[in-house]
PyMOL Python script that loads the backbone (N, CA, C, O; Angstrom):
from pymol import cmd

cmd.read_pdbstr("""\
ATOM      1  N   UNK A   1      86.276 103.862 150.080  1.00  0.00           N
ATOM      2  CA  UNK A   1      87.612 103.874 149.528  1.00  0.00           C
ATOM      3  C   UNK A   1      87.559 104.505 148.131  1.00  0.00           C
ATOM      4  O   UNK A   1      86.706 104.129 147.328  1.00  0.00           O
ATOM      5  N   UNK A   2      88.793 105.818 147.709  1.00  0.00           N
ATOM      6  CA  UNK A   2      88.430 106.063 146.885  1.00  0.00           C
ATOM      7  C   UNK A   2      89.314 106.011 145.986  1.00  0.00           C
ATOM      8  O   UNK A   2      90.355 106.603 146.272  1.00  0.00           O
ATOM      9  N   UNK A   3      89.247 105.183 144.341  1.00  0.00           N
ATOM     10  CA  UNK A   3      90.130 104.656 143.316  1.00  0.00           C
ATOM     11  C   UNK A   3      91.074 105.810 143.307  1.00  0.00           C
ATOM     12  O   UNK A   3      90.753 106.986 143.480  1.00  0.00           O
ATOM     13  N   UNK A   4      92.494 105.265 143.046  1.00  0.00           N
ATOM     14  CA  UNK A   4      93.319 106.584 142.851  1.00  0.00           C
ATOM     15  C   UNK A   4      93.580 106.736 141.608  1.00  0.00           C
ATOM     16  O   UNK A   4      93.222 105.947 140.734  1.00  0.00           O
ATOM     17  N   UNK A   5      94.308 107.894 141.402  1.00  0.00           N
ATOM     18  CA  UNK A   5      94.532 108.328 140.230  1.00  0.00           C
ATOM     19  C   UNK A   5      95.114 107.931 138.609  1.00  0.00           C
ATOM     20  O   UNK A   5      94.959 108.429 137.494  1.00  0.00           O
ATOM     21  N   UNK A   6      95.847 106.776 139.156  1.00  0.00           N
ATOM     22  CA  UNK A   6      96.293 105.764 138.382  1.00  0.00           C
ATOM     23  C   UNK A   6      95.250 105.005 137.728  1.00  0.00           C
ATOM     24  O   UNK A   6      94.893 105.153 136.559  1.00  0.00           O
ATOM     25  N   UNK A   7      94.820 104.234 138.515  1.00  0.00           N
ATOM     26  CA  UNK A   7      93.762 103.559 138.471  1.00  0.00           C
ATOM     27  C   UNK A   7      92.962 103.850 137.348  1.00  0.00           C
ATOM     28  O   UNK A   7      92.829 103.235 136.289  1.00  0.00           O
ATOM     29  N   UNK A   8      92.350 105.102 137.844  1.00  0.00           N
ATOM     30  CA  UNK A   8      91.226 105.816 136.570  1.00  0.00           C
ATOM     31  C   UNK A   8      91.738 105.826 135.237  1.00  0.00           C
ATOM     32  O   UNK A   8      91.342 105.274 134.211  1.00  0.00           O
ATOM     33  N   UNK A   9      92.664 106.545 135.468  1.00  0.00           N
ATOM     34  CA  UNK A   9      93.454 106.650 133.834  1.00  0.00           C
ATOM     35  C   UNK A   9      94.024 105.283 133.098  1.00  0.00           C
ATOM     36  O   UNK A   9      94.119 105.265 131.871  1.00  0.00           O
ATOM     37  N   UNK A  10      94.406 104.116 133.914  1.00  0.00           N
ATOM     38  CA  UNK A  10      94.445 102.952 133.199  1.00  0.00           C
ATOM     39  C   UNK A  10      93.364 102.524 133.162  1.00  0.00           C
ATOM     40  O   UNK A  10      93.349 101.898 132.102  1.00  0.00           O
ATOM     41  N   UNK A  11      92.099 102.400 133.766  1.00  0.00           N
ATOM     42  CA  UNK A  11      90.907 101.552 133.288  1.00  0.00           C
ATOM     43  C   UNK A  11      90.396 102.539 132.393  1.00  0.00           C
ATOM     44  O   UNK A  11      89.739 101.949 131.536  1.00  0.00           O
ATOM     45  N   UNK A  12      90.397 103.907 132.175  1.00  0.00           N
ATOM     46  CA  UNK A  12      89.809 104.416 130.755  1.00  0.00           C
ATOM     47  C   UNK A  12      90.714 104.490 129.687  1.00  0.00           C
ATOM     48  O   UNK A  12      90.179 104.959 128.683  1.00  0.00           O
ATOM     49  N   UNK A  13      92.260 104.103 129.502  1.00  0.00           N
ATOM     50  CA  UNK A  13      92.701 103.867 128.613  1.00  0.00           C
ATOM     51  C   UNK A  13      92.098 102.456 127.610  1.00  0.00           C
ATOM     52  O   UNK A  13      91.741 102.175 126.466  1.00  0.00           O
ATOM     53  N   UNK A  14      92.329 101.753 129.228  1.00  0.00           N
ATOM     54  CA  UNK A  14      91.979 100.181 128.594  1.00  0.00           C
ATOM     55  C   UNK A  14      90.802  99.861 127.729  1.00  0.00           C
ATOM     56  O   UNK A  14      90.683  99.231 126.678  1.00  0.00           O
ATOM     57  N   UNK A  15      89.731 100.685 128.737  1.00  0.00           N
ATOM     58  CA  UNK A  15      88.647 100.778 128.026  1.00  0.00           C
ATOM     59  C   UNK A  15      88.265 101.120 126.765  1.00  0.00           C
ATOM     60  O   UNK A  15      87.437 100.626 125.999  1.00  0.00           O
ATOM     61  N   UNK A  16      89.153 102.234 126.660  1.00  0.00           N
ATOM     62  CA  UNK A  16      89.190 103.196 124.729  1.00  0.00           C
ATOM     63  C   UNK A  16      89.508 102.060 124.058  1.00  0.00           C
ATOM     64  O   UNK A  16      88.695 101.742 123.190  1.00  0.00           O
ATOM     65  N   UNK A  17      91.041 100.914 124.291  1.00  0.00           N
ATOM     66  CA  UNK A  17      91.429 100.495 123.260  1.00  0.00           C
ATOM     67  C   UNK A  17      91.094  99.088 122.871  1.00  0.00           C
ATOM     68  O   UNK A  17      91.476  98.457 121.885  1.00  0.00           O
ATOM     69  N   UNK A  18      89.904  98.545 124.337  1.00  0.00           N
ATOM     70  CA  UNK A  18      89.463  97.144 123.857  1.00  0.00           C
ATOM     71  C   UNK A  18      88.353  98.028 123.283  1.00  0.00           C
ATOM     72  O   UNK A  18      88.213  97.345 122.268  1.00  0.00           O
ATOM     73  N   UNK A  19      87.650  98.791 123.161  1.00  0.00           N
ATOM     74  CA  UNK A  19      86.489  99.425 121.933  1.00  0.00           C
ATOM     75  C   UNK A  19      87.165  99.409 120.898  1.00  0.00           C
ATOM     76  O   UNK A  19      86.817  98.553 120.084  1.00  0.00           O
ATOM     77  N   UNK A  20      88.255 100.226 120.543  1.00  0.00           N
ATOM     78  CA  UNK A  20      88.773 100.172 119.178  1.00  0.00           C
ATOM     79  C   UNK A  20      89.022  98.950 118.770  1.00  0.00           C
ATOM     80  O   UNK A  20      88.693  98.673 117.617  1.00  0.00           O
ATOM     81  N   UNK A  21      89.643  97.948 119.588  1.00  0.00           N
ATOM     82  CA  UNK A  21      89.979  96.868 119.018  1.00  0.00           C
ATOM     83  C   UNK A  21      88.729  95.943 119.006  1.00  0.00           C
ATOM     84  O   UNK A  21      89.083  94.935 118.394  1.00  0.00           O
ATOM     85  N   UNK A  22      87.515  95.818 119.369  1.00  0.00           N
ATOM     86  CA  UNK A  22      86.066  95.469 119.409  1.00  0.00           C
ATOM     87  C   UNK A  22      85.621  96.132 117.677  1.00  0.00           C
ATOM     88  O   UNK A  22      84.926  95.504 116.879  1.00  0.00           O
ATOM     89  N   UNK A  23      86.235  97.532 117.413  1.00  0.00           N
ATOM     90  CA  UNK A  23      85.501  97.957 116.392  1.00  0.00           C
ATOM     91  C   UNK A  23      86.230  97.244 114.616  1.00  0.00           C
ATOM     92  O   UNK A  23      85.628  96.853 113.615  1.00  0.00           O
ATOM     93  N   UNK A  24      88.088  97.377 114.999  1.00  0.00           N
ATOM     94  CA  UNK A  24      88.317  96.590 114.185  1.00  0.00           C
ATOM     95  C   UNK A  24      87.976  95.258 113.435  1.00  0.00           C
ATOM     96  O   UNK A  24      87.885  95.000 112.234  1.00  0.00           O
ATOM     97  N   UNK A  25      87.800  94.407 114.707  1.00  0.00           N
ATOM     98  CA  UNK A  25      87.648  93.073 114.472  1.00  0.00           C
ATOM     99  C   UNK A  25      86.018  92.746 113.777  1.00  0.00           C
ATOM    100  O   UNK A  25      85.817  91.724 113.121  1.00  0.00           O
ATOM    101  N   UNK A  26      84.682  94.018 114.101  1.00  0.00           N
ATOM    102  CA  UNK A  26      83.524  93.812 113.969  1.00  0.00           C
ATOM    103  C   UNK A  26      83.587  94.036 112.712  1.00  0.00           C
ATOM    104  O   UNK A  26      82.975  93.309 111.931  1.00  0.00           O
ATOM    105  N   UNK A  27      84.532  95.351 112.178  1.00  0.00           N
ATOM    106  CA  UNK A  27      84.597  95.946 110.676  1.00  0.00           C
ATOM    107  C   UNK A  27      85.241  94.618 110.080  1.00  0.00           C
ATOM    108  O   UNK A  27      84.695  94.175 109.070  1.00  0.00           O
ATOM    109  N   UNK A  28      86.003  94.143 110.433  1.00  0.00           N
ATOM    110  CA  UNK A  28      86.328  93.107 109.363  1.00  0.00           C
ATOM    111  C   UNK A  28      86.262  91.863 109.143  1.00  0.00           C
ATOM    112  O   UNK A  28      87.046  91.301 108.379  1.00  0.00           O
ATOM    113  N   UNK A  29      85.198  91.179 109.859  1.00  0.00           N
ATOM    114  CA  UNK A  29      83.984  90.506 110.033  1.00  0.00           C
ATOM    115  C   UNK A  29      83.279  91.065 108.741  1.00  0.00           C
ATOM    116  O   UNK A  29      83.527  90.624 107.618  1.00  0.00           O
ATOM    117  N   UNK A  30      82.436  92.011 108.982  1.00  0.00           N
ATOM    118  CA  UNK A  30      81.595  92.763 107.949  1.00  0.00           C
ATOM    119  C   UNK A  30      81.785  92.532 107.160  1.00  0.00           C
ATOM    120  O   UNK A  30      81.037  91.838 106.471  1.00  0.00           O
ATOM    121  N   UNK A  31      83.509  93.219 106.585  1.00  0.00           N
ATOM    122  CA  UNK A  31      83.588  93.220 105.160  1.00  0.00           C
ATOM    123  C   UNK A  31      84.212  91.713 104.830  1.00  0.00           C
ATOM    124  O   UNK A  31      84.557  91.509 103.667  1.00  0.00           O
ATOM    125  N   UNK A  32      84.333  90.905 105.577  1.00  0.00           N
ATOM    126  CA  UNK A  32      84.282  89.551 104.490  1.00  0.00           C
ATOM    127  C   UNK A  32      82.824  88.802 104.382  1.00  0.00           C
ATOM    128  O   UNK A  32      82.547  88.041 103.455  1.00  0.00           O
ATOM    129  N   UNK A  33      81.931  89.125 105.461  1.00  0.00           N
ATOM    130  CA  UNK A  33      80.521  88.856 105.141  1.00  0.00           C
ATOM    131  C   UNK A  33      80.079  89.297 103.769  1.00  0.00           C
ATOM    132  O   UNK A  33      79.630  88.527 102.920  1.00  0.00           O
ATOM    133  N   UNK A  34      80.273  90.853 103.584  1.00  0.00           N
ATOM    134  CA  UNK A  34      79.869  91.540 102.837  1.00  0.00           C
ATOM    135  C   UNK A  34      80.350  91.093 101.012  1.00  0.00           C
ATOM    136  O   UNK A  34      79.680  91.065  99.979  1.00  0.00           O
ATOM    137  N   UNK A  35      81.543  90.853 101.249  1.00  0.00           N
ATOM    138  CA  UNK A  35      82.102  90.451  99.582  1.00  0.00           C
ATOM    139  C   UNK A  35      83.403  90.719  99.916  1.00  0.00           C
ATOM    140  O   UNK A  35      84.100  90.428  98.944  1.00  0.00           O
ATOM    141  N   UNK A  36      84.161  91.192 100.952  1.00  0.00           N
ATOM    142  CA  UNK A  36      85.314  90.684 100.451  1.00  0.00           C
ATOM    143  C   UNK A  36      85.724  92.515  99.878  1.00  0.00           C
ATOM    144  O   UNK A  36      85.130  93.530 100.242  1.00  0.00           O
ATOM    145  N   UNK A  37      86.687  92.440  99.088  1.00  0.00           N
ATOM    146  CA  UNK A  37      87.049  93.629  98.298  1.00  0.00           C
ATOM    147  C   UNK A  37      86.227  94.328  96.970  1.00  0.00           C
ATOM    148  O   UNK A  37      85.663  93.479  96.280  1.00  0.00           O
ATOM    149  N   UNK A  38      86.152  94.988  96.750  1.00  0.00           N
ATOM    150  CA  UNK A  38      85.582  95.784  95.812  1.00  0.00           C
ATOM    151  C   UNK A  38      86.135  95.146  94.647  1.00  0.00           C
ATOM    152  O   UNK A  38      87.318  94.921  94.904  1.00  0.00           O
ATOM    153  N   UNK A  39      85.795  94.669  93.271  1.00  0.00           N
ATOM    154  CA  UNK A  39      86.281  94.580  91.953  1.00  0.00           C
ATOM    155  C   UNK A  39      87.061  95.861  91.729  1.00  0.00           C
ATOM    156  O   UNK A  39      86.716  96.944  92.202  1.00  0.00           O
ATOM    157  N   UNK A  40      88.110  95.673  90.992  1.00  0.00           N
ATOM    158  CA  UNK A  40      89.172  96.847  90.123  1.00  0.00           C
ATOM    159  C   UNK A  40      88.333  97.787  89.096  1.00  0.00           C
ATOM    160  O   UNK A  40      88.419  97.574  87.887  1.00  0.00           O
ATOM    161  N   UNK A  41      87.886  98.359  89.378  1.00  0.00           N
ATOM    162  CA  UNK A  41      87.013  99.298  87.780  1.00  0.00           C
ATOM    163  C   UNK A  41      88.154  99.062  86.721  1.00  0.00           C
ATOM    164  O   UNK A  41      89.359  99.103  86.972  1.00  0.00           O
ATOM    165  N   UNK A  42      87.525  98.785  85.381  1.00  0.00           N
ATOM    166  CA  UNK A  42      87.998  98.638  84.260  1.00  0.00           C
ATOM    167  C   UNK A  42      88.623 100.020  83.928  1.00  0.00           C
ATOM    168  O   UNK A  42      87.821 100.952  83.866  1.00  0.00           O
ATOM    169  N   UNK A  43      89.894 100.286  83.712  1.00  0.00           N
ATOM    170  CA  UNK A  43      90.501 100.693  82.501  1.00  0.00           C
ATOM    171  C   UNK A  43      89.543 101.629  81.813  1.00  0.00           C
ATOM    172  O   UNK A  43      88.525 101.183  81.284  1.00  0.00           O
ATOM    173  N   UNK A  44      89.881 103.114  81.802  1.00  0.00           N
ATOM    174  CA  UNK A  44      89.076 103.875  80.538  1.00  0.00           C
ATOM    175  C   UNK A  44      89.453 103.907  79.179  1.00  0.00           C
ATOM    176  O   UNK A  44      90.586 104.333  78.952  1.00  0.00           O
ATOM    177  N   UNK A  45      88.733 103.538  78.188  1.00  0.00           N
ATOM    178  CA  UNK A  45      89.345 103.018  77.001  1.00  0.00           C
ATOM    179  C   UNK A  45      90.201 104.470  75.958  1.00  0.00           C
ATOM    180  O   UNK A  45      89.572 105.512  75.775  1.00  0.00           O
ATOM    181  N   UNK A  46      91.298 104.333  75.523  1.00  0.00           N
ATOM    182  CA  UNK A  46      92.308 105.763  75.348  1.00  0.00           C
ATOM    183  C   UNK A  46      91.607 106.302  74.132  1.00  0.00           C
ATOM    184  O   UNK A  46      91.160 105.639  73.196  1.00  0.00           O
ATOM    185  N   UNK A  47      91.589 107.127  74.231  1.00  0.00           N
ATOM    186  CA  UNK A  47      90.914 107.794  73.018  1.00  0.00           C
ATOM    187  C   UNK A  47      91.664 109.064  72.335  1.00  0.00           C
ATOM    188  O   UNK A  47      92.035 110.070  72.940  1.00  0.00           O
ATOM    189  N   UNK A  48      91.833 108.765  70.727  1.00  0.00           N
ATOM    190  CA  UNK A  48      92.367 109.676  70.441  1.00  0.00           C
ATOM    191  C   UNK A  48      91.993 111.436  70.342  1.00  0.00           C
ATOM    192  O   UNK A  48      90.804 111.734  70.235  1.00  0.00           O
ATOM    193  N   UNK A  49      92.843 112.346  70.374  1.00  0.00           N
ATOM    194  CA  UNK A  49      92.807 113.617  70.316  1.00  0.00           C
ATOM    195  C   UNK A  49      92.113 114.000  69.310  1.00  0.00           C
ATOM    196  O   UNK A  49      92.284 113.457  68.219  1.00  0.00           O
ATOM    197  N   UNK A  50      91.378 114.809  69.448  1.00  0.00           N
ATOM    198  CA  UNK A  50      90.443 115.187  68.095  1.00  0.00           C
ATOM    199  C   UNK A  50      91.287 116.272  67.758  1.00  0.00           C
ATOM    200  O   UNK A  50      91.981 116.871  68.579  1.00  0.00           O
ATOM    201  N   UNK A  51      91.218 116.562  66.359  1.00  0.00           N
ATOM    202  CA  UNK A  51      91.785 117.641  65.754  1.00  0.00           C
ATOM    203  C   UNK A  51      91.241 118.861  65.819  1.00  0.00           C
ATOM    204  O   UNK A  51      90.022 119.003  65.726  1.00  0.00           O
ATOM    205  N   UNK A  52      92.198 120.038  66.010  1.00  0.00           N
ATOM    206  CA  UNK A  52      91.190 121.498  66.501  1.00  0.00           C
ATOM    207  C   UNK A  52      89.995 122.012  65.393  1.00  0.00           C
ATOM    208  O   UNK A  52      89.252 122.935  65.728  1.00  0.00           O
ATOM    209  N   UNK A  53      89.882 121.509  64.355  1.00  0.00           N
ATOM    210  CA  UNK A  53      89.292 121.975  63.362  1.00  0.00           C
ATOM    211  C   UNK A  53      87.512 121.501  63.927  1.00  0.00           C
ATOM    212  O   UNK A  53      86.428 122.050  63.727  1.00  0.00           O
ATOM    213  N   UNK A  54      88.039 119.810  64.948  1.00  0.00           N
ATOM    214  CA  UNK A  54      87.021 119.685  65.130  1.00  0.00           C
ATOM    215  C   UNK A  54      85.544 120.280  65.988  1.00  0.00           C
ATOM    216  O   UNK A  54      84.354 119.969  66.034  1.00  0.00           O
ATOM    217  N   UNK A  55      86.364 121.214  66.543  1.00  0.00           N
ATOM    218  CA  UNK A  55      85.649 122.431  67.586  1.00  0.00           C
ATOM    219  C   UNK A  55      85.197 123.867  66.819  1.00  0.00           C
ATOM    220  O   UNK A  55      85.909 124.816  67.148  1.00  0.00           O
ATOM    221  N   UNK A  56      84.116 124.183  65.840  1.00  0.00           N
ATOM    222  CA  UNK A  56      84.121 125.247  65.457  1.00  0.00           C
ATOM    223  C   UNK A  56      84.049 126.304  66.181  1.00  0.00           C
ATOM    224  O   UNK A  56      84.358 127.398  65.708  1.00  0.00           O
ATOM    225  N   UNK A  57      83.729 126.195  67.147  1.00  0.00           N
ATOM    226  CA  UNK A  57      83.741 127.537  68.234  1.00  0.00           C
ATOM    227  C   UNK A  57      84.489 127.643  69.114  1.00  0.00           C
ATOM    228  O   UNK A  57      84.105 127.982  70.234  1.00  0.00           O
ATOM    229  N   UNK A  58      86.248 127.273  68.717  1.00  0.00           N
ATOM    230  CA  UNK A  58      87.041 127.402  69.587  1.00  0.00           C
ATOM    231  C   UNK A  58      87.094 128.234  70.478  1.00  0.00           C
ATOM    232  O   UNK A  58      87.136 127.920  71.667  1.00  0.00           O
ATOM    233  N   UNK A  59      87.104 129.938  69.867  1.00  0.00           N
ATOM    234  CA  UNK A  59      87.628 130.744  70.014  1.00  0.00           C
ATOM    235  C   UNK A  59      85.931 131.803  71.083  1.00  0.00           C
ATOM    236  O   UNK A  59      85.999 132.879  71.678  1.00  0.00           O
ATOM    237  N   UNK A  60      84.964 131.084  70.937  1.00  0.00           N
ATOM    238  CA  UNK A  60      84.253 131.033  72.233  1.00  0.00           C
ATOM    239  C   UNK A  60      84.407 130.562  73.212  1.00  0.00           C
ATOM    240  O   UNK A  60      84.405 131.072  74.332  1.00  0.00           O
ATOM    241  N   UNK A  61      84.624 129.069  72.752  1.00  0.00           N
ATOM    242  CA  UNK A  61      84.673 128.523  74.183  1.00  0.00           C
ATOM    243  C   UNK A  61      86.077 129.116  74.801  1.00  0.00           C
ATOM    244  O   UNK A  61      85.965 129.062  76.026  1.00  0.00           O
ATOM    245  N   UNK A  62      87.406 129.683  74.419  1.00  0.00           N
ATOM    246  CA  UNK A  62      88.139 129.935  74.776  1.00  0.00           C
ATOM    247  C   UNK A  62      87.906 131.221  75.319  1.00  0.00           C
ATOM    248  O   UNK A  62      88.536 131.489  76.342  1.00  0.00           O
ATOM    249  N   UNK A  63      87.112 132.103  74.842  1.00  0.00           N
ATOM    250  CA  UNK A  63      86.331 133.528  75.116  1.00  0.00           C
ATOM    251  C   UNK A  63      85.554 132.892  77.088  1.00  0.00           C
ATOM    252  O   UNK A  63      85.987 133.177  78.205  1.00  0.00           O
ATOM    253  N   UNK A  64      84.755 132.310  76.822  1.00  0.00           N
ATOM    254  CA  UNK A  64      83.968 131.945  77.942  1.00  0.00           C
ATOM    255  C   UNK A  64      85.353 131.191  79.330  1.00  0.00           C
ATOM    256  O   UNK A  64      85.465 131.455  80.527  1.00  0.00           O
ATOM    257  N   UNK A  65      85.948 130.491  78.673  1.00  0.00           N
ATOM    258  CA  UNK A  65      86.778 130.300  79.540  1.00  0.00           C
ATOM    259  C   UNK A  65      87.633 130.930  80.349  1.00  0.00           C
ATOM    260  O   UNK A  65      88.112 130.513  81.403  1.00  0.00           O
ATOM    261  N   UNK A  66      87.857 132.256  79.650  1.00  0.00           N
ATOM    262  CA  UNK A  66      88.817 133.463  79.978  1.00  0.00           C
ATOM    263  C   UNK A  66      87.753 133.931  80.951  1.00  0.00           C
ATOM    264  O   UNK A  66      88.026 133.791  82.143  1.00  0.00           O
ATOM    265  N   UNK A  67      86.746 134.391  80.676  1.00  0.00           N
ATOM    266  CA  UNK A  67      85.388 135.110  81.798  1.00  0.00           C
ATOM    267  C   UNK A  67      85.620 134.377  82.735  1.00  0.00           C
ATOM    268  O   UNK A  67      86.280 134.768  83.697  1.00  0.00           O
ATOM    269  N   UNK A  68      85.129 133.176  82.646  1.00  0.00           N
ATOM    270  CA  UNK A  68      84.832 132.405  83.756  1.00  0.00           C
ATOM    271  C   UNK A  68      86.353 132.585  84.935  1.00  0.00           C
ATOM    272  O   UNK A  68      86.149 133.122  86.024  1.00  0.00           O
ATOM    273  N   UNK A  69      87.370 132.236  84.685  1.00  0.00           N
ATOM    274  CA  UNK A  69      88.415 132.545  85.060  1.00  0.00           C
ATOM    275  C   UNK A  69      89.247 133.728  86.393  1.00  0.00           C
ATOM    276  O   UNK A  69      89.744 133.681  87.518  1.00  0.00           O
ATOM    277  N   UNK A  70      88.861 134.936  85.011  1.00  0.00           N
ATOM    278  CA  UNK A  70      88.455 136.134  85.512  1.00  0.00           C
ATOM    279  C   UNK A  70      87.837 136.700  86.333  1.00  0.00           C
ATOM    280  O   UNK A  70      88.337 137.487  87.136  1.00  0.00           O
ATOM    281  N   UNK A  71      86.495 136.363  86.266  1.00  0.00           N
ATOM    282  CA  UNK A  71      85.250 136.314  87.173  1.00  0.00           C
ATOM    283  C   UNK A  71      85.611 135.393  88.377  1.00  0.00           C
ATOM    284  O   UNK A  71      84.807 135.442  89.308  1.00  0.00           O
ATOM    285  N   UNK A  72      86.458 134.733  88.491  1.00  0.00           N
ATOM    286  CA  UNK A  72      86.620 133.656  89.751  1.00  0.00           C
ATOM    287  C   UNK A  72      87.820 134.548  90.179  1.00  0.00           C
ATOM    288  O   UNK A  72      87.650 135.087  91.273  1.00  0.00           O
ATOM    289  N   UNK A  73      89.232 134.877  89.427  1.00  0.00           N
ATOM    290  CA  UNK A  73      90.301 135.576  90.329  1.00  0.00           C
ATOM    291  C   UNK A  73      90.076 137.057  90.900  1.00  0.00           C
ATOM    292  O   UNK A  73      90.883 137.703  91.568  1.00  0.00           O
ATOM    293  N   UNK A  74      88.652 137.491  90.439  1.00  0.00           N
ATOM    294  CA  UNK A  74      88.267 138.766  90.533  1.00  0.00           C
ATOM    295  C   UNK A  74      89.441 139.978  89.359  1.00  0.00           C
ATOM    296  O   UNK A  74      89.785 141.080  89.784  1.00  0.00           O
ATOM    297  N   UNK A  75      89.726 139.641  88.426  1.00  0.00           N
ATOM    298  CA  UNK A  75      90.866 140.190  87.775  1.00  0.00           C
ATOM    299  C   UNK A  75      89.802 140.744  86.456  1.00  0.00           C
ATOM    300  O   UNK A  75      88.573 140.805  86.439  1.00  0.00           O
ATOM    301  N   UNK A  76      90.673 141.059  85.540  1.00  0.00           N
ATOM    302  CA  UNK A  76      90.325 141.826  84.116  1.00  0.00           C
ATOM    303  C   UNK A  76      90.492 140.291  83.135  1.00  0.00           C
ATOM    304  O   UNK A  76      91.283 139.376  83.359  1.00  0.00           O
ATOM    305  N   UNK A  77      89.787 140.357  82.360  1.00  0.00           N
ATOM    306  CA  UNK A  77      89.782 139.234  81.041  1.00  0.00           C
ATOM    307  C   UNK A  77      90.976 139.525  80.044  1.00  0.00           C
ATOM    308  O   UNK A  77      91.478 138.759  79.222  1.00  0.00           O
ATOM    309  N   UNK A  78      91.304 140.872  80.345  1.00  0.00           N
ATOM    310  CA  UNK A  78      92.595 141.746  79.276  1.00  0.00           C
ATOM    311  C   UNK A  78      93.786 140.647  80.059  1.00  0.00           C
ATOM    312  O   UNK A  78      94.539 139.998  79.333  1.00  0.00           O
ATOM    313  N   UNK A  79      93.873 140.507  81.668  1.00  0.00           N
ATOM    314  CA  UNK A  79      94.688 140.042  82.253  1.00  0.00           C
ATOM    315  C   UNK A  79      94.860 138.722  82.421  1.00  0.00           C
ATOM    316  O   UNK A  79      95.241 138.434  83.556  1.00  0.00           O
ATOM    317  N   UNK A  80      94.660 137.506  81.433  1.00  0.00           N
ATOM    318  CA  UNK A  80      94.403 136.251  81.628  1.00  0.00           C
ATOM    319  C   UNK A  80      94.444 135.949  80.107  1.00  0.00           C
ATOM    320  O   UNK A  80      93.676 136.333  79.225  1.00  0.00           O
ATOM    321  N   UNK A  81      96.127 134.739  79.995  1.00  0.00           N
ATOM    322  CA  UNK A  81      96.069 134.418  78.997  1.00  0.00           C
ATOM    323  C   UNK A  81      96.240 132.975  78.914  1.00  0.00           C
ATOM    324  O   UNK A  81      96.783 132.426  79.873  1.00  0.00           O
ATOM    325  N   UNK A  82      95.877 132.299  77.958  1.00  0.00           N
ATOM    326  CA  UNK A  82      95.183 130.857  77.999  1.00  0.00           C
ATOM    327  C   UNK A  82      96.418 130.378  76.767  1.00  0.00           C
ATOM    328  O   UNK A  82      96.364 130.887  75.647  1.00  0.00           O
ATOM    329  N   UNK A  83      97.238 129.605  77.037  1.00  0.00           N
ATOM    330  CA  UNK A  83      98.213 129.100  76.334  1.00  0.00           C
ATOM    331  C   UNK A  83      97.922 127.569  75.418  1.00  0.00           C
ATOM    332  O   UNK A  83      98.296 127.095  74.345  1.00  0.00           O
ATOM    333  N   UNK A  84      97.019 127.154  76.570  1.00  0.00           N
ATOM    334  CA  UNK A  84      97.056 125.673  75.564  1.00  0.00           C
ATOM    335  C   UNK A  84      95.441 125.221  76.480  1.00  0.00           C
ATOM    336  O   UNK A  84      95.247 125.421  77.679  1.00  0.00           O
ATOM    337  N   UNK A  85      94.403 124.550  75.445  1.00  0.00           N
ATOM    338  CA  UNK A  85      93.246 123.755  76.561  1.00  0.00           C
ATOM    339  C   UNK A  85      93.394 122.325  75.678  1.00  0.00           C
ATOM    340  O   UNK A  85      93.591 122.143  74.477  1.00  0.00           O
ATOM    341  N   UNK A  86      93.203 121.348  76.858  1.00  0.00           N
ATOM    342  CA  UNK A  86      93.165 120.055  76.740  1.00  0.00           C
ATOM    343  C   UNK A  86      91.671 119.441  77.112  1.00  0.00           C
ATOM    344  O   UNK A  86      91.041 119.590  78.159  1.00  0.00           O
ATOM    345  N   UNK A  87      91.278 118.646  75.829  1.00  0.00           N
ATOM    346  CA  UNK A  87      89.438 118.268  76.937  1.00  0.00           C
ATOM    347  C   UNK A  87      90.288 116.918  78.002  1.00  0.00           C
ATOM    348  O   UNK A  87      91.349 116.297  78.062  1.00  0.00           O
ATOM    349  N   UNK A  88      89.336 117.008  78.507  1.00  0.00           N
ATOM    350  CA  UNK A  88      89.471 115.686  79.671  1.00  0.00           C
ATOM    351  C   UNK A  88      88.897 114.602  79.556  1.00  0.00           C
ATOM    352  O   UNK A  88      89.044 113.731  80.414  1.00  0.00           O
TER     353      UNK A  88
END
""", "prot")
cmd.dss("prot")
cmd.show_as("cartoon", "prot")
cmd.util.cbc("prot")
cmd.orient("prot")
C-alpha cells in the first residue's frame, strides 16, 4: 500500500515544525541555564569636544583624508571637498 500524497506532505510538515518547536524550547532551556540575559553595558562616559587648535596637523590629516576618499571613489582629490570632520 502506497502513502498518498497528502499524507507525505502533512507528516513532513509536522515533522519540520515539532523540530523547530524541539529547537525553541531546547534554546531556552539553555539560556536560563546559562545566566539568563546579558547585563546592559554601561553608558560611554560624554566627553567634551576638544578645541581645533588641539590637532596641530589638521590640515594633514584633512590632506590624507581627502586621498583616502578619492582613492576609494576612484575620483581626483581636486574633486572632493571636506566641509566639517568630527572624531568619534
Amino acid at each position: 500500500m502506497e502513502p498518498s500524497s497528502l499524507f507525505v506532505c502533512l507528516m513532513g510538515m509536522g515533522t519540520v515544525f515539532f523540530g523547530l518547536i524541539c529547537l525553541i524550547v531546547l534554546t531556552t532551556i539553555m539560556g536560563k541555564l546559562v545566566g539568563g540575559h546579558a547585563a546592559p553595558a554601561a553608558a560611554p562616559a560624554v566627553v567634551s569636544a576638544a578645541p581645533a587648535a588641539a590637532e596641530p596637523n589638521r590640515q594633514e590629516l584633512v590632506a590624507a583624508v581627502s586621498a583616502a576618499i578619492a582613492e576609494e571613489l576612484g575620483t581626483d582629490v581636486t574633486g572632493i571637498r571636506i566641509v566639517s570632520m568630527k572624531k568619534l
